[in-house]
C-alpha positions as CSV (number, residue, x, y, z in Angstrom):
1,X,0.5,32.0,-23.8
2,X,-0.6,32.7,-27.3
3,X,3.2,30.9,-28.7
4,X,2.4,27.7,-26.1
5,X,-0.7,27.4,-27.8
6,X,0.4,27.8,-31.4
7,X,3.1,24.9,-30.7
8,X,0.6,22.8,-28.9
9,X,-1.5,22.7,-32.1
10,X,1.8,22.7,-34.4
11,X,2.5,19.6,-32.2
12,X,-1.0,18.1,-32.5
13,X,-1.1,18.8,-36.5
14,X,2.4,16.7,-36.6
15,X,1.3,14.0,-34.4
16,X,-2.2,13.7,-36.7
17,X,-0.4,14.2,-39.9
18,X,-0.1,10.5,-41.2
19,X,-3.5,9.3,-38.8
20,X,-7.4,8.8,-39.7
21,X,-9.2,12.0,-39.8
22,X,-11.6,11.1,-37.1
23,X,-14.4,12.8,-38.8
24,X,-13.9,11.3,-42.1
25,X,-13.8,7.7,-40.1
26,X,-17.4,9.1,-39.0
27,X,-18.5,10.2,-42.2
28,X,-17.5,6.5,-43.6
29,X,-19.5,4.9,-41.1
30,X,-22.2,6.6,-41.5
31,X,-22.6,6.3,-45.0
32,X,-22.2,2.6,-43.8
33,X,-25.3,2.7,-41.9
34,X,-27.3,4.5,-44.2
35,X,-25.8,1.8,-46.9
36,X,-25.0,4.4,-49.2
37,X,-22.7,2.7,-51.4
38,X,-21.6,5.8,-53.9
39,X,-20.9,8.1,-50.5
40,X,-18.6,5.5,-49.1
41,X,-17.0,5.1,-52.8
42,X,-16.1,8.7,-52.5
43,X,-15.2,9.0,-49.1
44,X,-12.6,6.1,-49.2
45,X,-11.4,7.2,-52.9
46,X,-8.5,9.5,-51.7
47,X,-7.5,7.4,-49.2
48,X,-4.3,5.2,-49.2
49,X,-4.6,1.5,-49.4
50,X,-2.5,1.8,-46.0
51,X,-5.1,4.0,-44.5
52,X,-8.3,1.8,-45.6
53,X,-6.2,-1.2,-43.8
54,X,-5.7,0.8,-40.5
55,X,-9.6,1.7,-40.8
56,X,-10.5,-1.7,-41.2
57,X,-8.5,-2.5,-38.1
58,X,-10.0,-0.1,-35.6
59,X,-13.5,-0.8,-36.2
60,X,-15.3,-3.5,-34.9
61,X,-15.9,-6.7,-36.5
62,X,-19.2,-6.3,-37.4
63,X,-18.8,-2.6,-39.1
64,X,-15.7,-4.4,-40.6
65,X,-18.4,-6.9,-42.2
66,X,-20.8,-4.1,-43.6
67,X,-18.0,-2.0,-45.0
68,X,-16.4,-4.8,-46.5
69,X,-20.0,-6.2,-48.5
70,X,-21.1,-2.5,-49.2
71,X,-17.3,-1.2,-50.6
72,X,-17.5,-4.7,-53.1
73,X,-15.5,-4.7,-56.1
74,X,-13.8,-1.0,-55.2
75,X,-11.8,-3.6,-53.1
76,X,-8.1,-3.1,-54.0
77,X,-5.5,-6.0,-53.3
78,X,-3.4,-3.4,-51.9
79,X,-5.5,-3.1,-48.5
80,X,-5.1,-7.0,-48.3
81,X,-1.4,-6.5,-48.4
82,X,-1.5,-3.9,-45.7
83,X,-3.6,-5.5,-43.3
84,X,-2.9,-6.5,-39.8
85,X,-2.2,-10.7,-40.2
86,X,-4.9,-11.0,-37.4
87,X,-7.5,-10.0,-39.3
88,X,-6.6,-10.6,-42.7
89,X,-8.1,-13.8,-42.8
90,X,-11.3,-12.6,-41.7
91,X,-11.3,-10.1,-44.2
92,X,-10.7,-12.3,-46.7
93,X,-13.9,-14.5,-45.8
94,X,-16.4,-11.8,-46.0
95,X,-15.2,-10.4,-49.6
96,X,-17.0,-11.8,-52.5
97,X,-15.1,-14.9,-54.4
98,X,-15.1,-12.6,-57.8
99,X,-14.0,-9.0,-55.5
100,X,-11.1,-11.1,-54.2
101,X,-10.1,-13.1,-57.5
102,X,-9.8,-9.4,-59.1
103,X,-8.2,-7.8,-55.6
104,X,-5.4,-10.5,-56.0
105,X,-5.0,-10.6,-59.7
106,X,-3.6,-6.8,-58.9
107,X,-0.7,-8.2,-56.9
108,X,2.7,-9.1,-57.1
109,X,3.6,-12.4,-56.3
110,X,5.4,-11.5,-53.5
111,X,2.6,-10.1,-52.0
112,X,0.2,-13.0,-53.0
113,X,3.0,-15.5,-51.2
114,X,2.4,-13.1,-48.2
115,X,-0.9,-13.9,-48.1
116,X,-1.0,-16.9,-48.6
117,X,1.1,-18.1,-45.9
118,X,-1.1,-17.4,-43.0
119,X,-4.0,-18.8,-44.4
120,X,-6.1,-21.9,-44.0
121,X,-6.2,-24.6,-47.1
122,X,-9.2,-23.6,-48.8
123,X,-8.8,-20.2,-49.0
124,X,-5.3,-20.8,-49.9
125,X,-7.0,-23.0,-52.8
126,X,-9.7,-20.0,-53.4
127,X,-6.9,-17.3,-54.1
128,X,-4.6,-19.1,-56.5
129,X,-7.5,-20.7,-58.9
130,X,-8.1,-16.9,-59.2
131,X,-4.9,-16.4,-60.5
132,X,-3.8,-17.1,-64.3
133,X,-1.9,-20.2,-64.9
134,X,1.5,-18.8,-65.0
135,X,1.4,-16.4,-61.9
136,X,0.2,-19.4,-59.7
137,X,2.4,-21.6,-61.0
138,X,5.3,-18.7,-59.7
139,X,3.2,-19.0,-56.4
140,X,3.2,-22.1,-56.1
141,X,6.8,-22.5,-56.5
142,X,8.2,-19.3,-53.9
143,X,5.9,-21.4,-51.3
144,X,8.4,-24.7,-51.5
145,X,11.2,-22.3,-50.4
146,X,11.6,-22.9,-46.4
147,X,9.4,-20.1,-44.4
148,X,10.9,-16.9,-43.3
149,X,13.5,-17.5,-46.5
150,X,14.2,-15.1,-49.4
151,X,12.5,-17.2,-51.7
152,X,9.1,-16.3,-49.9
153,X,10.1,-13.0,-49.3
154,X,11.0,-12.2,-52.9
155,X,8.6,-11.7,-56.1
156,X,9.2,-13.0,-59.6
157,X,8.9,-10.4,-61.6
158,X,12.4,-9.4,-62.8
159,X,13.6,-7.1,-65.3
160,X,16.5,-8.6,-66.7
161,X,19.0,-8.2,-70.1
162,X,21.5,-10.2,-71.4
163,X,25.4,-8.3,-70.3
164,X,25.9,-7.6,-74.1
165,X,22.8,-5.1,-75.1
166,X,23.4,-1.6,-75.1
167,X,21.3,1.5,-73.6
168,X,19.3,1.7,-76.8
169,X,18.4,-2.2,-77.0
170,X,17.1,-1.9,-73.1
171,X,14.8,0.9,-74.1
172,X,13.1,-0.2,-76.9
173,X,12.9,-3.4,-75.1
174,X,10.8,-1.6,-72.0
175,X,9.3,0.5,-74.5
176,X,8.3,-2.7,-76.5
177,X,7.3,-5.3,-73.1
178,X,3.6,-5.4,-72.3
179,X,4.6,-7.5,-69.0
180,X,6.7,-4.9,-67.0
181,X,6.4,-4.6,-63.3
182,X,4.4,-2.3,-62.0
183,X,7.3,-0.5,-60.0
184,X,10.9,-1.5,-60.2
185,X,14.6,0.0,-59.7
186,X,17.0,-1.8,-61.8
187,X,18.1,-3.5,-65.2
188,X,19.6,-6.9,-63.7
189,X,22.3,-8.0,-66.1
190,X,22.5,-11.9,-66.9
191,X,25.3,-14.1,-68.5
192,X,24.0,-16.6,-71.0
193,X,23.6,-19.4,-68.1
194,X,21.2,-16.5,-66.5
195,X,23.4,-16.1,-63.6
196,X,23.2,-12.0,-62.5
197,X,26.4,-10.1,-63.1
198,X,25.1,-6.7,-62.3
199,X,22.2,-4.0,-61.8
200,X,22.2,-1.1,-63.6
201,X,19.7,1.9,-62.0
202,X,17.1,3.3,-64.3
203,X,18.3,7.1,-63.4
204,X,22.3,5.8,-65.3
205,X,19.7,4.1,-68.0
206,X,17.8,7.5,-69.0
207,X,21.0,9.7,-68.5
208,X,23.4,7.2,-70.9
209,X,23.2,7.7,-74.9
210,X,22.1,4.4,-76.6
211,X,25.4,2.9,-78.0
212,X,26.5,2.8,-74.6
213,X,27.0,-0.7,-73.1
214,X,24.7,-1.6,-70.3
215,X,27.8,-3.7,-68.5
216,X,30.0,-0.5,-68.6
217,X,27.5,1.3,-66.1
218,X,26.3,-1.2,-63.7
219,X,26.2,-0.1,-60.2
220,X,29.2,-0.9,-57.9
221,X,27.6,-2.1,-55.4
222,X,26.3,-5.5,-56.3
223,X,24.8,-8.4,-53.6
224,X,22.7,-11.7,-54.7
225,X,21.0,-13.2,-52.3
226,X,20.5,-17.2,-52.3
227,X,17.0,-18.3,-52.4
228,X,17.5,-20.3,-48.9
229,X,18.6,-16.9,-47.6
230,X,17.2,-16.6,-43.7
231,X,14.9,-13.0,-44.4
232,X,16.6,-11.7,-40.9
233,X,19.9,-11.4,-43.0
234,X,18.2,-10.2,-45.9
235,X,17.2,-7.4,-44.5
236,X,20.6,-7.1,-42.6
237,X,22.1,-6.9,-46.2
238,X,19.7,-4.3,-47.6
239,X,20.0,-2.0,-44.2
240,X,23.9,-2.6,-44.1
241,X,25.1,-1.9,-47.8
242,X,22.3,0.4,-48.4
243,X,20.9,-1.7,-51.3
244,X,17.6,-1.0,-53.3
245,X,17.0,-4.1,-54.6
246,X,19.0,-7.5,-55.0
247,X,18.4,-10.2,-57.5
248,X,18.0,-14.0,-56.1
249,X,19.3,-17.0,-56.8
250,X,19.2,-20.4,-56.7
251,X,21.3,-23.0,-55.8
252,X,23.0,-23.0,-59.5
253,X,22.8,-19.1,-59.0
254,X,20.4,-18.6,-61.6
255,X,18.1,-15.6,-61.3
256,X,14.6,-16.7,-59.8
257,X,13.4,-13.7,-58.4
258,X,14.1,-9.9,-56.7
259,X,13.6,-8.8,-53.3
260,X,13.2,-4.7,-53.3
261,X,14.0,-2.3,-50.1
262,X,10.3,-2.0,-49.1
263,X,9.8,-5.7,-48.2
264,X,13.3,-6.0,-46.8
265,X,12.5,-2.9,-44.6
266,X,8.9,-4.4,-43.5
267,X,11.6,-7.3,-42.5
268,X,13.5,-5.6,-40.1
269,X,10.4,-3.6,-38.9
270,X,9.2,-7.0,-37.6
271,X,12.2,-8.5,-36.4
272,X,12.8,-5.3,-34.2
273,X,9.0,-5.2,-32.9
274,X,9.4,-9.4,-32.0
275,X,12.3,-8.2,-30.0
276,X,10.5,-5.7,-28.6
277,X,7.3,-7.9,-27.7
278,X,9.5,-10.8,-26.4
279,X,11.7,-8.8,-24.2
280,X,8.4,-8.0,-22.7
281,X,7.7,-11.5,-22.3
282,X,4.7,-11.3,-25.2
283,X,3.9,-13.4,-27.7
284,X,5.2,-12.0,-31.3
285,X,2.1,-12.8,-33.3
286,X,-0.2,-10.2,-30.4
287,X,-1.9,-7.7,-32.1
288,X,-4.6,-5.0,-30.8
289,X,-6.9,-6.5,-33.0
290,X,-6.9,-10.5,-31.3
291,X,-9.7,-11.4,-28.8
292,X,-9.6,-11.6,-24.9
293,X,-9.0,-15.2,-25.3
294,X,-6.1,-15.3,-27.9
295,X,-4.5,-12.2,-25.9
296,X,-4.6,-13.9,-22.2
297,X,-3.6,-17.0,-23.6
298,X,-0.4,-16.1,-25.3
299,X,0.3,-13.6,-22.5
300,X,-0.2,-16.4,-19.4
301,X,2.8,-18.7,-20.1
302,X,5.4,-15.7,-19.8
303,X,3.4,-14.5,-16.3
304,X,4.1,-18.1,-15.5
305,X,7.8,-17.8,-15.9
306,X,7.8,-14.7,-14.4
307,X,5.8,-16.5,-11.2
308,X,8.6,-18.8,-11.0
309,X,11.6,-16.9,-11.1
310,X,9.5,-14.5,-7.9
311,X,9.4,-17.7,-6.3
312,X,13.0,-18.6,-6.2
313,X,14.2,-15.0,-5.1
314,X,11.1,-15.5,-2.4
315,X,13.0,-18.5,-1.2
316,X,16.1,-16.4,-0.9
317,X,14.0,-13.9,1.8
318,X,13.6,-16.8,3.7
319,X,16.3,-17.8,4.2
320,X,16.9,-14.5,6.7
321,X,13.4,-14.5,8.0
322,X,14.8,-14.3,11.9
323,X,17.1,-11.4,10.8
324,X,14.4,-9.4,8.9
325,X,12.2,-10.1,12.0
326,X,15.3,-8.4,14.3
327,X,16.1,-5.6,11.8
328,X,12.7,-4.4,10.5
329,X,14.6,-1.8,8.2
330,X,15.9,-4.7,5.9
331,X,12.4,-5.3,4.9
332,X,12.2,-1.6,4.2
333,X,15.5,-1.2,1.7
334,X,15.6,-4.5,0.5
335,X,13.1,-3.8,-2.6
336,X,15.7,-1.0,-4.1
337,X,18.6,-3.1,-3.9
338,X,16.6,-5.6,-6.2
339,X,14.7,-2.9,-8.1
340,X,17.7,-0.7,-9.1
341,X,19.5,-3.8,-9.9
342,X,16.5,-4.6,-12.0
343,X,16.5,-1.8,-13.8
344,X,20.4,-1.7,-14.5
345,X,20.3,-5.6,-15.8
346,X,17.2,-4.6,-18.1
347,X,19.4,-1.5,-19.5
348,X,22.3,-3.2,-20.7
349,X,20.2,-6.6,-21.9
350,X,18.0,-4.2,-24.5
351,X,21.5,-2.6,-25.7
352,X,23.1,-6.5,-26.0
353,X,19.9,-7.8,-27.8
354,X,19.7,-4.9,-30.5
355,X,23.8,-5.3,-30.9
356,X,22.6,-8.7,-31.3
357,X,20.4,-8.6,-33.6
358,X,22.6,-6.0,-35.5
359,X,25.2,-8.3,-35.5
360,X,27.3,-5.6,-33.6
361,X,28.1,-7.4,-30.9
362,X,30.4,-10.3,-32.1
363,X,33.3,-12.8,-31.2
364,X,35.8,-9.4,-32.1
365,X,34.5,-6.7,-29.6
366,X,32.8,-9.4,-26.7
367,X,35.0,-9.0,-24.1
368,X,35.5,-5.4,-24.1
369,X,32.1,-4.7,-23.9
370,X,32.1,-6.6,-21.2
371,X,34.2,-5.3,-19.2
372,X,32.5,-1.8,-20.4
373,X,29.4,-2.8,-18.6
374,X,31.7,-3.9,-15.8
375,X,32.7,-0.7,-15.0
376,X,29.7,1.2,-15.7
377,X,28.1,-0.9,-13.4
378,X,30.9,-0.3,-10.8
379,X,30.8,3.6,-11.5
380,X,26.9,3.7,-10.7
381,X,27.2,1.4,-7.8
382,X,29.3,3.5,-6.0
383,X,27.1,6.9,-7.0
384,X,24.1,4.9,-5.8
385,X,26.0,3.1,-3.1
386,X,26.8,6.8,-1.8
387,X,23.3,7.8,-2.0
388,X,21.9,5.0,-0.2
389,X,24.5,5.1,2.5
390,X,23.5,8.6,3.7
391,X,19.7,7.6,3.5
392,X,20.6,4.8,6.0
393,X,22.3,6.6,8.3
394,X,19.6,9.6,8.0
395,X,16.6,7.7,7.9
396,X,17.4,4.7,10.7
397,X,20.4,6.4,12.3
398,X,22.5,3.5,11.4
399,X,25.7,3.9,9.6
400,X,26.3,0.3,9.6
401,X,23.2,-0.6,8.0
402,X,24.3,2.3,5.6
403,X,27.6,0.4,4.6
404,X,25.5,-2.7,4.0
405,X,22.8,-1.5,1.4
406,X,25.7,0.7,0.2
407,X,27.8,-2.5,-0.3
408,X,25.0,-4.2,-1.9
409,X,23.9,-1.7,-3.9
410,X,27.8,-2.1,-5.9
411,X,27.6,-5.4,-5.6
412,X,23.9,-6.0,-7.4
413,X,24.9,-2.9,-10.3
414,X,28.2,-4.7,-11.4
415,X,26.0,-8.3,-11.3
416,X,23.1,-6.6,-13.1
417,X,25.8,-5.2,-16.0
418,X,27.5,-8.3,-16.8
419,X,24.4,-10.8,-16.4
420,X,22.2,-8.2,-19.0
421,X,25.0,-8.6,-21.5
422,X,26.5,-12.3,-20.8
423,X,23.1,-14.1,-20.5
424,X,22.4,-13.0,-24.3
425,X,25.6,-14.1,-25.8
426,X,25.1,-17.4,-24.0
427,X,21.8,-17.8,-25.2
428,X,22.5,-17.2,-28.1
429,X,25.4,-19.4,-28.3
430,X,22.7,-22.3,-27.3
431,X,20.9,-21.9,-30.1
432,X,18.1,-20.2,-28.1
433,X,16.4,-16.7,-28.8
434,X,18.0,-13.8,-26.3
435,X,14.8,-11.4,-27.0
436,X,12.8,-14.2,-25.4
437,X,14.6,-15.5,-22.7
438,X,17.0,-13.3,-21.3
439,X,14.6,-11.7,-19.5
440,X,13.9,-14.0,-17.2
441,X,17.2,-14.6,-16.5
442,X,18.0,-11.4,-15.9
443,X,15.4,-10.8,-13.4
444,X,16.3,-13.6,-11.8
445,X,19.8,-13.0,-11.4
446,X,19.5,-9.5,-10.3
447,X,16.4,-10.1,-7.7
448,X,18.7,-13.4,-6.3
449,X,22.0,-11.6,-5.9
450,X,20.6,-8.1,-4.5
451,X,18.6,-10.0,-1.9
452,X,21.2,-12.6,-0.7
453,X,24.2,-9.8,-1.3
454,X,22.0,-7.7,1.3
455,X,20.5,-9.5,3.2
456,X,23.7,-11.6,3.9
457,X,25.9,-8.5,4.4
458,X,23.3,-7.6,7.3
459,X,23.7,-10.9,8.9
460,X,27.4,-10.5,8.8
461,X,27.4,-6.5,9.9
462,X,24.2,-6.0,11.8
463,X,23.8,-9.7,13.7
């Protein structure tokens, strides 16, 4: 008893390692309360901008409000960076026009970009006059790129060198440079046109004496990324060649910018979570954070859908409403045919939109992952179909209406497979998104052929 209870609380330290100590969340609001200013400065000192974010999240909005005013100009840009887009903009009305000019001055343009974006005109207009000339006119630039494109997703600070310099000269250079990023991985190398010809890594920077020539230790993997880049693929790149940060380029590759592994990664965090909220059938933009209102209205259209495809396997049932009414026991099984095949379709249409998405499933391997899910649905159908057969005959004494659900069982299983990863690739073929619509599909597919593959097998047999 004594061990269970030692790895229940190893368990729970784990699980509360990287979350809000809910007594410190009590101590801040209190000190809110109390509006003691120099007890909240202390409280929220050691914690990371990342932490203050989530804080700011799970209160309510009007705690949100006091904290906010009474914190003032401890406000770090950092927090605005980390925060949940569905309350960012709120945030960023309460805070004082001189706490945010100084919160955004802190950040790198990629970040400000970020910001930016999801914001109304005149605050857009309120954060960039409180930037210095030259970083807003970099702003203001990375926003003509399209949306979701590498040029919004990359900042403009760049350490670069011309191919020729030596370790020495790139030293006394960053030794020299008053204007140096605040974090960054490598030396890009440029040709006299600016065009990038190769990274070298700070570690092969340090550990190289100084005559050595910068060109003779770049790194051998090397990717740019063009400017019009789609940030899905970006991030694709990063996670696929294991890069830590890639120059960008325009369209005469030129160097414009850099995109570094943390935003690519924050990329492909979002692209899997909008896979995961739309294969749910909710919006990607929900957040725990939005309003009653904002949450039934982007979840109503997707019920909708889901209302219509009931309907249509509905109109399959009738379709055998006298045979249901002579063999009561179809109105008993028919649900598992459909659930099971439900279940089966929803299986192998998560594993095609991931491969999807991974670009893992392709033109190459199509077929025989097809036929994969072929059999697998043939191998379970005939477990299943063996299952269900001896619950027919032992639960209605009928070995007959045993073969059927049996028969429909395989029958719904091999559907369920080959709908879950066909109806992706055609989708997508169509130009249309398979996290969001397959679903449907799917469903409908699997609830249309299970009922009319049992229900018509139990005409045939039974009738």
């Amino acid at each position: 008893m004594a061990e269970d209870a030692e790895a229940l609380a190893a368990e729970a330290e784990r699980e509360d390692a990287y979350t809000l100590d809910r007594k410190a969340v009590a101590q801040i609001l209190y000190a809110v309360d109390v509006e003691d200013r120099a007890q909240l400065v202390a409280l929220m000192e050691p914690l990371h901008a990342a932490d203050i974010a989530d804080l700011l999240e799970q209160i309510n909005a009007f705690d949100r409000m006091r904290l906010i005013k009474l914190y003032g100009k401890e406000f770090d840009g950092e927090i605005l960076s980390e925060l949940d887009e569905a309350i960012r903009e709120e945030v960023i009305g309460i805070l004082h026009p001189q706490v945010l000019a100084d919160a955004v001055r802190e950040l790198d343009s990629d970040d400000v970009v970020d910001l930016l974006e999801d914001l109304d005109a005149p605050q857009q207009e309120a954060i960039l006059g409180a930037l210095e000339a030259g970083d807003r006119a970099a702003v203001q630039q990375s926003l003509t790129y399209p949306e979701y494109s590498a040029g919004r997703l990359m900042q403009r600070e760049v350490v670069m060198a011309p191919e020729y310099w030596n370790v020495g000269e790139m030293i006394d250079f960053l030794r020299n440079s008053d204007h140096l990023p605040e974090q960054f991985y490598h030396i890009v190398l440029v040709d006299p046109k600016l065009r990038p010809v190769g990274n070298v890594t700070l570690g092969k920077l340090m550990a190289s004496r100084r005559e050595v020539l910068l060109k003779s230790i770049v790194e051998d993997t090397f990717h740019t990324i063009p400017v019009t880049q789609y940030e899905g693929d970006v991030a694709y790149a990063f996670n696929q060649y294991h890069l830590i940060s890639a120059p960008v380029v325009d369209e005469n590759d030129r160097l414009v910018g850099q995109i570094t592994i943390d935003d690519a990664m924050a990329v492909l965090d979002e692209e899997n979570a909008e896979d995961i909220l739309r294969l749910a059938g909710v919006d990607e933009e929900s957040s725990l954070s939005d309003s009653v209102v904002e949450t039934t209205k982007r979840r109503f259209p997707w019920l909708a859908v889901n209302l219509v495809t009931a309907v249509l396997a509905s109109l399959v049932i009738a379709q055998f409403e006298d045979a249901i009414a002579t063999v009561v026991a179809l109105a008993v099984l028919m649900p598992i045919v459909a659930s099971m095949g439900g279940n089966a379709g929803t299986q192998s249409l998560t594993v095609a939109v991931r491969a999807l998405a991974t670009k893992d499933l392709t033109t190459a391997n199509i077929w025989r992952v097809i036929r994969r899910e072929a059999a697998v649905g043939l191998i379970n159908g005939c477990a299943f179909a063996v299952i269900m057969g001896i619950v027919g005959i032992v639960w209605f004494g009928s070995p007959a209406l045993g073969g059927v659900i049996a028969s429909a069982m395989i029958i719904n299983l091999v559907i369920a497979g080959l709908a879950g990863i066909m109806i992706p690739v055609l989708l997508e073929k169509a130009g249309v998104d398979p996290a969001l619509a397959s679903g449907a599909f799917v469903t409908t597919v699997t609830d249309v052929v299970g009922f009319f593959a049992f229900l018509g097998l139990a005409v045939l047999v039974l009738l």
